[in-house]
Steps between C-alpha positions, in 0.01 A plus 500: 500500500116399435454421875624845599322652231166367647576593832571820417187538310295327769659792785413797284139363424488465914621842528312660247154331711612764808235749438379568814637767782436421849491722828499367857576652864496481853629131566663639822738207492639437841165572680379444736664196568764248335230223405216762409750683257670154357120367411452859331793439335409173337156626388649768335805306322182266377360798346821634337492138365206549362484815313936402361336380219300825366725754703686802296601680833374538849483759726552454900322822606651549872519296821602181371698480791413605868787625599834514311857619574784450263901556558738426272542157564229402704108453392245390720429095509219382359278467184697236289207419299385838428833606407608191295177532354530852376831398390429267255209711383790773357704245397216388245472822404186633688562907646510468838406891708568514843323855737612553819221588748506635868555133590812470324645811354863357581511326206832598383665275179512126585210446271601684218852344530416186610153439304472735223205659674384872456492709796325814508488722799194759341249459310489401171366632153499273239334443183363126423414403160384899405302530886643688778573388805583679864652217686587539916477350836309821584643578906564884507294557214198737516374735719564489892711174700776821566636286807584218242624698250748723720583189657586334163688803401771597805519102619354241246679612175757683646857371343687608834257315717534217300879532529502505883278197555709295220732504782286331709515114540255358249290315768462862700392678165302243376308433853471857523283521191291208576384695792414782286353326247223318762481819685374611154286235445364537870461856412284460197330188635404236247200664346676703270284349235227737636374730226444820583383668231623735187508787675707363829740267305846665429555304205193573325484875572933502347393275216218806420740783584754328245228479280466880422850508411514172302339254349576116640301205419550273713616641900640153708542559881578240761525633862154505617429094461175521337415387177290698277487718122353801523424703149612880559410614163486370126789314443666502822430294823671428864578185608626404813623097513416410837743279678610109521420508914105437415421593201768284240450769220639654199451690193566411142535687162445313244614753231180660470299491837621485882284241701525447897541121566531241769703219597373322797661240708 
């Protein structure tokens, strides 16, 4: 009775040490190739290892994976220690939130079922220990990108197109958006860390436009692959988290303030 008593005591003392909120995107696991994306993989399951202890919750902000189909009964292979990882984070009690990005917006329910993770499909508003926050991968938001978004609309997101390639074999379906998803990459080149000012970044001229409408604190994009906080106005700021393909970074609220950090290999 004493020994379970002190364990007990000793897991609620651990738990009650999870202050700390942490945001991450654009791991892009699968990419470009098998041993580039497993050696991604490990760096990242060391730094899940390393923030377990002070973690409250986590947010995966979009394009964790490349590419990503799911049926019924079939998921694509891969990512064992990410997903075992993630796993045992819930099961210790730490809030696991999953966004889909352009990269993989066929996450269906395996995660939630399987996991216990959070899926969210749109962005997010959320309030954090009495601070606002407007949480989203960011693709198809702001002004402009109309080829994306109609694209997104009548094929991406659509439930009967999803419905008609579910019927496809998995390896079909699943080869079919790994072409897409380099043709994206191709597309967009690997520079998308490129800043291009307030004025010409999408992000940054929504966050503003949301802005006259209401108040957020704290505005957390992924998408674009650079790191950087940008103040809009008192008591609110953007933040875009950069990626885990060269920059290994990541924010964290600490209850109070919201700090960009970095893990590097």
């Amino acid at each position: 009775m004493a020994a379970a008593l002190v364990v007990h005591t000793h897991l609620l003392l651990h738990i009650m040490a999870r202050n700390n909120i942490y945001f991450a995107s654009d791991l892009h696991l699968g990419a470009p190739t098998l041993a580039a994306s497993q050696k991604r993989e490990r760096h990242f399951v060391r730094w899940l290892n390393h923030i377990k202890p002070h973690a409250k919750a986590l947010y995966l902000v979009g394009d964790t994976f490349d590419y990503w189909f799911e049926y019924n009964t079939v998921i694509p292979k891969g990512y064992v220690r990410f997903l075992g990882k993630l796993a045992e984070m819930h099961d210790e009690g730490i809030a696991i939130h999953l966004f889909t990005g352009n990269h993989d917006l066929w996450l269906f329910s395996y995660l939630q079922t399987e996991i216990g993770v959070q899926v969210h499909t749109k962005p997010l508003q959320i309030t954090l220990n009495k601070q606002r926050f407007f949480i989203a991968h960011g693709d198809g938001l702001g002004p402009g990108d109309w080829r994306y978004k109609i694209a997104k609309r009548l094929f991406f997101t659509n439930p009967l197109c999803q419905w008609l390639l579910a019927f496809l074999h998995p390896d079909i379906t699943l080869g079919l958006f790994k072409r897409l998803s380099k043709a994206s990459r191709k597309f967009s080149g690997h520079d998308d860390d490129t800043f291009l000012g307030e004025e010409q970044e999408r992000l940054i001229v929504f966050a503003k436009q949301h802005l006259k409408e209401q108040h957020v604190n704290h505005f957390i994009f992924g998408h674009r692959h650079w790191p950087i906080i940008l103040p809009l106005k008192a008591n609110s700021q953007y933040c875009n988290l950069g990626d885990w393909i060269k920059h290994y970074s990541y924010a964290v609220f600490d209850g109070q303030n919201l700090s960009l950090q970095y893990f590097e290999p």
